[in-house]
N, C-alpha and C positions, 0 to 999 in steps of 0.2 A: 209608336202606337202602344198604348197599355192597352194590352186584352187583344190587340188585334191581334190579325192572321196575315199569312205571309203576301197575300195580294191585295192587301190595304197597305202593307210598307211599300208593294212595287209602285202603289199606286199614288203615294206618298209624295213623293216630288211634282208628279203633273197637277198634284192641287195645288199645291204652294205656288208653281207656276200660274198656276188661272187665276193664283190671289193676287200673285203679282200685276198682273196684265190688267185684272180687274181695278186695283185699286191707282196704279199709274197711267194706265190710259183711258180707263172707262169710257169701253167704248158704249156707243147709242144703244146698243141693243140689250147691253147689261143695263142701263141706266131706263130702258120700256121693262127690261122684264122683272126690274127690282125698284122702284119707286122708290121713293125718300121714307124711310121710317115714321113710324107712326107711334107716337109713346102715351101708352095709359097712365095717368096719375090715380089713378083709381082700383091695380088691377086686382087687390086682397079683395073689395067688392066686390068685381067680374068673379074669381074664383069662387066666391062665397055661394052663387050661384047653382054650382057645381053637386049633384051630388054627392055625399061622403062616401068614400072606400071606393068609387066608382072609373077609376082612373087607374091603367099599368102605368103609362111611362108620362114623365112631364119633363121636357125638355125647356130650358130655361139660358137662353144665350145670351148674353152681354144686357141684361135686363135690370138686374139688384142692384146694380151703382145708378142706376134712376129713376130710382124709388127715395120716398121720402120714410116710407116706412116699411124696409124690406123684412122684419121679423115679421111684421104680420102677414106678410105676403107668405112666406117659408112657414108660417105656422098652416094656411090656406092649401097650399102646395100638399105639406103631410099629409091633412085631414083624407084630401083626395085621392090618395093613394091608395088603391086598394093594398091588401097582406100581402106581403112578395111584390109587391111594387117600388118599380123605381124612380127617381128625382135626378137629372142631370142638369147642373149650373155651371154655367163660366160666366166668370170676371174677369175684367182685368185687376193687375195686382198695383200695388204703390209702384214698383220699378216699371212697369207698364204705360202710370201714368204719362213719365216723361215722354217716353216716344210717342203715345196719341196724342199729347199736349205739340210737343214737335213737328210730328205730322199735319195736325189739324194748324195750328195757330203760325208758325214758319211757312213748311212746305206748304200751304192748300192744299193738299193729300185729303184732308179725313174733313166732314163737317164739323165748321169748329162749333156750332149751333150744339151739335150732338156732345161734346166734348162738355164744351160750357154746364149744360144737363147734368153733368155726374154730379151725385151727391157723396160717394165714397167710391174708395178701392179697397180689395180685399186679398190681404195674404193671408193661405191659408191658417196662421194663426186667428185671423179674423173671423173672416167663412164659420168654422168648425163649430165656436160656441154658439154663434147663432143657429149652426143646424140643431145643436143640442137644445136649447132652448125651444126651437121649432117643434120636437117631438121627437127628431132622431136617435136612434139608439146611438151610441158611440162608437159601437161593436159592429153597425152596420153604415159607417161613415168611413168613403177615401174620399180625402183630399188631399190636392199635391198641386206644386206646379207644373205649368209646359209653356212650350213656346219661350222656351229662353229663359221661362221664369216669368215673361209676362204678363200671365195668365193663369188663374187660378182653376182648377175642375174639380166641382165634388160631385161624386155618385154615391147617393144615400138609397137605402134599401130600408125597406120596411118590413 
């Protein structure tokens, strides 16, 4: 864990196991209590919405590889941030592709519908310039990998 605390590491492998179980067995009750995703093509619009500076935290999961047009979204993102507010994004990265591609289109693991969708991946080489461009200061951007390098996380501050 970055930044975490010592009972988020204890608690560290029982999630990894519930992802396990979640994503190999899905059972009925995960699959009532999480329905099939549901993806905006639209959502720089949706956020536009939003008023400016009126937002702390915007949490941003596995979203930006399915967008046609994620700077604009990341530009929408900032706007809403209030001062001292934060932005957190995960991606998957290019070496992440293969095992979702794997998952989804081999195993039946992952919807390959959902896979199909992506318009990019992003290694943190990627990510970064787009936050900069977005509005982010540089001084107040991490990005790094995790999850093997899978997955990219940036937390941008404002």
């Amino acid at each position: 864990f970055v930044g975490g605390t010592p009972a988020l590491a204890v608690l560290n492998p029982l999630f990894w196991g519930l992802t396990i179980v979640w994503f190999l067995l899905q059972p009925p009750f995960v699959l009532k209590l999480f329905p099939a995703p549901v993806y905006y093509t639209g959502l720089a619009t949706w956020l536009s919405a939003i008023a400016t500076a009126s937002l702390d935290v915007i949490l941003c999961n596995n979203v930006l590889e399915h967008l046609w047009e994620p700077e604009l979204t990341l530009h929408e993102i900032r706007r809403c941030l209030r001062p001292g507010g934060t932005a957190v994004l995960n991606v998957p990265t290019w070496r992440g592709k293969w095992f979702l591609e794997f998952a989804a289109f081999r195993l039946g693991m992952a919807p390959a519908a959902e896979m199909d969708d992506h318009k990019c991946y992003y290694d943190p080489r990627d990510l970064w310039p787009l936050l900069v461009r977005a509005g982010f200061r540089p001084s107040r951007i991490t990005c790094r990998t995790h999850k093997f390098g899978l997955n990219t996380l940036a937390v941008c501050r404002t």
